[in-house]
Legacy VTK file of the C-alpha trace (Angstrom):
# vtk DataFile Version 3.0
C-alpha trace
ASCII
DATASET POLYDATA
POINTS 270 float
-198.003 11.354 1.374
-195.461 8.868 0.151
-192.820 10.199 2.405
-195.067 10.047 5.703
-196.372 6.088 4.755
-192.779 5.261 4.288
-191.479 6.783 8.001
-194.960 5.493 9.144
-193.612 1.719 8.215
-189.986 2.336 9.222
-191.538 3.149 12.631
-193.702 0.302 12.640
-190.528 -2.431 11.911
-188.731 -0.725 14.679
-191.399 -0.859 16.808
-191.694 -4.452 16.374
-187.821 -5.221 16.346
-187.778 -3.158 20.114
-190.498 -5.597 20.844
-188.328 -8.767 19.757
-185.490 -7.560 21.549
-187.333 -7.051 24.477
-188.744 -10.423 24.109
-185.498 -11.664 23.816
-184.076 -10.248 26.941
-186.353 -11.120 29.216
-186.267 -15.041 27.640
-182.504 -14.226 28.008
-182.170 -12.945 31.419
-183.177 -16.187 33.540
-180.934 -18.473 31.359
-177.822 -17.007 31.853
-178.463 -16.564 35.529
-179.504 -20.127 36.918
-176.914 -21.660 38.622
-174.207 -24.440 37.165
-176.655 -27.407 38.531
-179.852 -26.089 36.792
-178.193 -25.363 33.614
-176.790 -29.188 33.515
-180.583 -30.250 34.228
-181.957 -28.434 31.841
-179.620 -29.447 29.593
-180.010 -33.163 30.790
-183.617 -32.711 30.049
-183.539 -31.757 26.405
-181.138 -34.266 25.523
-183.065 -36.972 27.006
-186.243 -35.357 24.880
-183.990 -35.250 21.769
-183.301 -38.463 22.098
-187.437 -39.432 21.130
-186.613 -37.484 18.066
-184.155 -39.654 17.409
-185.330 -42.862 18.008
-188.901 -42.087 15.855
-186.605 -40.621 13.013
-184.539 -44.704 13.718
-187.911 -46.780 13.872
-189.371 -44.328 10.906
-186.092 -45.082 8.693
-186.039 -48.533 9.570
-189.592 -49.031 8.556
-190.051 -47.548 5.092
-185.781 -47.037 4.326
-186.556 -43.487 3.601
-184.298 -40.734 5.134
-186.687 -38.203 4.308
-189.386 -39.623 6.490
-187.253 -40.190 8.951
-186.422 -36.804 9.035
-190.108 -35.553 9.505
-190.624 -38.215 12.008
-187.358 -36.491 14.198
-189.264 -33.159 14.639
-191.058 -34.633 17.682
-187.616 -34.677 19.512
-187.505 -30.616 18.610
-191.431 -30.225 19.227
-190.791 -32.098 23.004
-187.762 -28.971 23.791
-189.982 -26.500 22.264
-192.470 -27.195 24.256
-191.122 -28.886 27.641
-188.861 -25.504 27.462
-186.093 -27.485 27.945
-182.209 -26.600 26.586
-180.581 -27.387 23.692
-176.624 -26.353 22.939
-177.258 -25.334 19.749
-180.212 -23.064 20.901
-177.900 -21.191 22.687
-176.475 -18.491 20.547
-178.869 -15.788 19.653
-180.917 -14.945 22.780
-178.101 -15.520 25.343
-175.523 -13.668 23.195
-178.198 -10.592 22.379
-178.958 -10.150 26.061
-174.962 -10.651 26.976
-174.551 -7.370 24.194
-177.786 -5.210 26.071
-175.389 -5.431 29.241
-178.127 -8.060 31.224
-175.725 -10.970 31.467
-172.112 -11.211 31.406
-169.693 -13.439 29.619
-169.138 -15.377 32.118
-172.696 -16.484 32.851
-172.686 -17.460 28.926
-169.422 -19.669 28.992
-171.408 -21.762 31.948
-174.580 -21.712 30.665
-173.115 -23.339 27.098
-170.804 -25.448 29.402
-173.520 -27.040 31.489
-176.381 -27.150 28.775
-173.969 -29.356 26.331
-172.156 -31.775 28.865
-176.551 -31.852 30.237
-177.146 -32.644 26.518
-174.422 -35.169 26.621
-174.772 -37.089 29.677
-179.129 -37.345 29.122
-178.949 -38.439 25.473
-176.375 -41.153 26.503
-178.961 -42.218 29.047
-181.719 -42.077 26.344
-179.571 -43.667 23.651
-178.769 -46.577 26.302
-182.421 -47.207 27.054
-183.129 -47.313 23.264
-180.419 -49.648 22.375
-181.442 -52.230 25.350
-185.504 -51.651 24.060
-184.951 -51.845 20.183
-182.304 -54.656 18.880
-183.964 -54.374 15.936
-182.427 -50.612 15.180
-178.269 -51.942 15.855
-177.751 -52.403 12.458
-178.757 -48.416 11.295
-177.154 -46.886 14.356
-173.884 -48.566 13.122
-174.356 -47.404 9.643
-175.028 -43.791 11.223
-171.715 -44.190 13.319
-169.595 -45.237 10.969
-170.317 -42.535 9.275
-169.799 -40.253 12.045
-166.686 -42.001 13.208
-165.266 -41.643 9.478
-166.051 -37.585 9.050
-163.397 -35.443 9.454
-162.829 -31.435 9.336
-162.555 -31.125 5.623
-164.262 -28.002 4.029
-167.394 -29.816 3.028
-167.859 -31.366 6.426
-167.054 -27.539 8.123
-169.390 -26.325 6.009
-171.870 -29.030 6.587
-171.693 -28.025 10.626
-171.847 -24.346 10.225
-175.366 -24.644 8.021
-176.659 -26.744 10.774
-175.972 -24.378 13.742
-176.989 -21.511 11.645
-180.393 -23.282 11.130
-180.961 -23.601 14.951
-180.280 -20.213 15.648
-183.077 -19.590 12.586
-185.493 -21.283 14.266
-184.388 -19.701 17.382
-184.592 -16.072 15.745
-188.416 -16.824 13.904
-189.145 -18.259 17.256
-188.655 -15.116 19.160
-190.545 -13.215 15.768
-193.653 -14.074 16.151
-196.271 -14.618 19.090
-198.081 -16.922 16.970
-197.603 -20.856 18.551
-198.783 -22.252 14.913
-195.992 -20.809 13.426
-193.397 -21.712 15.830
-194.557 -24.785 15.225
-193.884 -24.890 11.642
-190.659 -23.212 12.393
-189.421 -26.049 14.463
-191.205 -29.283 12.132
-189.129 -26.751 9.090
-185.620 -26.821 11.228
-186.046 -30.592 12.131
-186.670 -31.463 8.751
-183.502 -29.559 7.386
-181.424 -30.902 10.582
-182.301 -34.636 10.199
-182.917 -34.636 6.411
-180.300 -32.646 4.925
-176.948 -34.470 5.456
-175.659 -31.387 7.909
-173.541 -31.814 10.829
-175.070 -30.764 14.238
-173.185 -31.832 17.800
-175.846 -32.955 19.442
-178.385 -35.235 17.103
-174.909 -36.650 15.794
-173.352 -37.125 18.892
-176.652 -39.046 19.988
-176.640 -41.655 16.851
-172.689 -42.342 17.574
-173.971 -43.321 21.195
-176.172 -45.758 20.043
-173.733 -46.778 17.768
-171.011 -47.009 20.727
-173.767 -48.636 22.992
-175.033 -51.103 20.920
-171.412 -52.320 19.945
-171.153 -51.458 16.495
-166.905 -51.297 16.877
-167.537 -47.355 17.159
-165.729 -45.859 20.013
-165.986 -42.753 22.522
-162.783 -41.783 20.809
-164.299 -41.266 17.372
-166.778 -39.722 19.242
-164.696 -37.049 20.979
-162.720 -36.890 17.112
-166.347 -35.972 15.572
-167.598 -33.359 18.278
-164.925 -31.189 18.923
-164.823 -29.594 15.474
-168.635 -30.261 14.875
-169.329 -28.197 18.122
-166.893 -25.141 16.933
-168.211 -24.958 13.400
-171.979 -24.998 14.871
-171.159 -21.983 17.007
-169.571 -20.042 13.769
-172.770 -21.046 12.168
-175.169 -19.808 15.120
-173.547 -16.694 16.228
-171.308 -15.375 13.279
-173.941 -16.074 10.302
-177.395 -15.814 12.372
-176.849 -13.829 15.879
-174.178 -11.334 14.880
-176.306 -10.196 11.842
-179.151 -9.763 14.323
-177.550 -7.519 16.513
-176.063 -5.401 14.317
-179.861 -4.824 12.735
-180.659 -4.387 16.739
-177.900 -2.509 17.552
-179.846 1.095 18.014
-182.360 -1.290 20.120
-179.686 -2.950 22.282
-177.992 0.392 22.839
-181.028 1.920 24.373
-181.510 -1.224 26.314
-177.718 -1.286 27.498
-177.960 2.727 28.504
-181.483 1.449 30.455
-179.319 -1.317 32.234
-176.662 0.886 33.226
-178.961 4.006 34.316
-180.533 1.212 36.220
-177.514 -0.180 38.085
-176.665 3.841 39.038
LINES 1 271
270 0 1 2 3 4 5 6 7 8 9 10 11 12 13 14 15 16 17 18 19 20 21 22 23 24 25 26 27 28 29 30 31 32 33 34 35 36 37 38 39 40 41 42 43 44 45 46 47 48 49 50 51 52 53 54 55 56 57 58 59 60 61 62 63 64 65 66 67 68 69 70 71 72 73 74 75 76 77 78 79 80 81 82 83 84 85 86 87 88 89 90 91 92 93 94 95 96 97 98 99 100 101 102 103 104 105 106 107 108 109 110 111 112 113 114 115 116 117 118 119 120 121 122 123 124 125 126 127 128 129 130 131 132 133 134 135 136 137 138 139 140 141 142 143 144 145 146 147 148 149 150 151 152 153 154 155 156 157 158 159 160 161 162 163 164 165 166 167 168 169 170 171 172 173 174 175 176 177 178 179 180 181 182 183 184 185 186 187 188 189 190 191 192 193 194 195 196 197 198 199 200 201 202 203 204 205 206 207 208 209 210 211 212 213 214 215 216 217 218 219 220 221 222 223 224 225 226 227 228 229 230 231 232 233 234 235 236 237 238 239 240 241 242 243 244 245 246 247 248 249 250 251 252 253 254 255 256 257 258 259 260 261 262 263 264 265 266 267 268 269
């Protein structure tokens, strides 16, 4: 009897990881094949949405001088993508990449779709950032704190390992995201992830990239240079975090899944 209830739950967690692959794939399958100009709208979109995040997280921290708070208050900016379905570079990793290895997308598609969300994510946050800095003169002084800081963080092995926690955390939420069909607890997921994201001290390309703007904008002395000197390495050590701690792990659990999916692809395309 033992025997049978043990292959009767091995067959029930394979059942459901088929069913989170699947769920995966078909999320997968429409982002990697929009075109160049809806990827860089979409990706427009959620940095402009990120940007709310940020500026409650600035008002929040300005108000009460506590970090922590501040940090709850940002997980609006990550509620708005989750639900405005909007793109976010560091979201990138685990569903595109799975459905890249099940043979429904191809490299290629990936490379634009991570080129178009993050220069999106760039060019609508700046926008965002600009708007805040002209509507809140009151916040200058702790978006040049948070640049300087920025500005003054280089690749050492703390920072690296600062940046790969927080791209690993975003493909976490991405991962218990596509876990459960339950909207509370994506929900919690994503409040969970903000919280470690804006509370924590890690590195992530995009929220930091959005403080040095209104650091840069409002005319703190920070420059675009320390900005590109921040977000090169900051974007690299994210995507070690996301796909080498969080999304390769997950496909080599999947990987009897994704083969039956990737014979299914290819008996389709015969």
């Amino acid at each position: 009897m033992g025997h049978i209830k043990a292959m009767s739950e091995h067959d029930t967690r394979e059942g459901e990881l088929d069913e989170a692959v699947d769920r995966i794939i078909e999320l997968g399958k429409p982002r990697l094949h929009r075109s160049f100009p809806q990827q860089l709208l979409t990706g427009m979109v959620g940095g402009s949405e990120l940007a709310f995040g940020v500026l409650a997280l600035l008002v929040v921290e300005h108000q009460t001088g506590s970090v922590l708070l501040g940090a709850l208050a940002f997980s609006v900016g990550f509620l708005a993508l989750q639900l405005g379905h909007s793109e976010l570079f560091t979201e990138g990793f685990l569903v595109p990449v799975t459905t890249v290895f099940a043979k429904e997308g191809t490299v290629p598609q990936l490379l634009r779709l991570w080129g178009g969300t993050f220069v999106g994510n760039m060019v609508g946050g700046w926008v965002a950032m600009g708007l805040i800095v002209l509507g809140f003169p009151e916040l200058h002084g702790l978006l040049a704190t948070r640049g300087a800081h920025f500005a003054s963080t280089g690749p050492t092995w703390s920072s690296l390992a600062l940046a790969v926690l927080a791209g690993a955390a975003l493909t976490l939420m991405t991962r218990m995201h596509n876990g459960t069909d339950d909207e509370m607890a994506k929900v919690a997921a994503t409040v969970g992830i903000a919280f470690v994201v804006a509370g924590t001290g890690v590195l992530h390309s995009v929220l930091d990239a959005l403080l040095l703007f209104g650091a840069i904008l409002s005319g703190s002395g920070v420059t675009y240079l320390d900005w590109l000197g921040f977000e090169w390495w900051v974007v690299l050590a994210n995507m070690a975090g996301g796909i080498l701690l969080v999304t390769a792990t997950r496909i080599v659990r999947s990987k009897d899944a994704l083969d039956r999916k990737s014979r299914t692809a290819a008996h389709q395309d015969d």
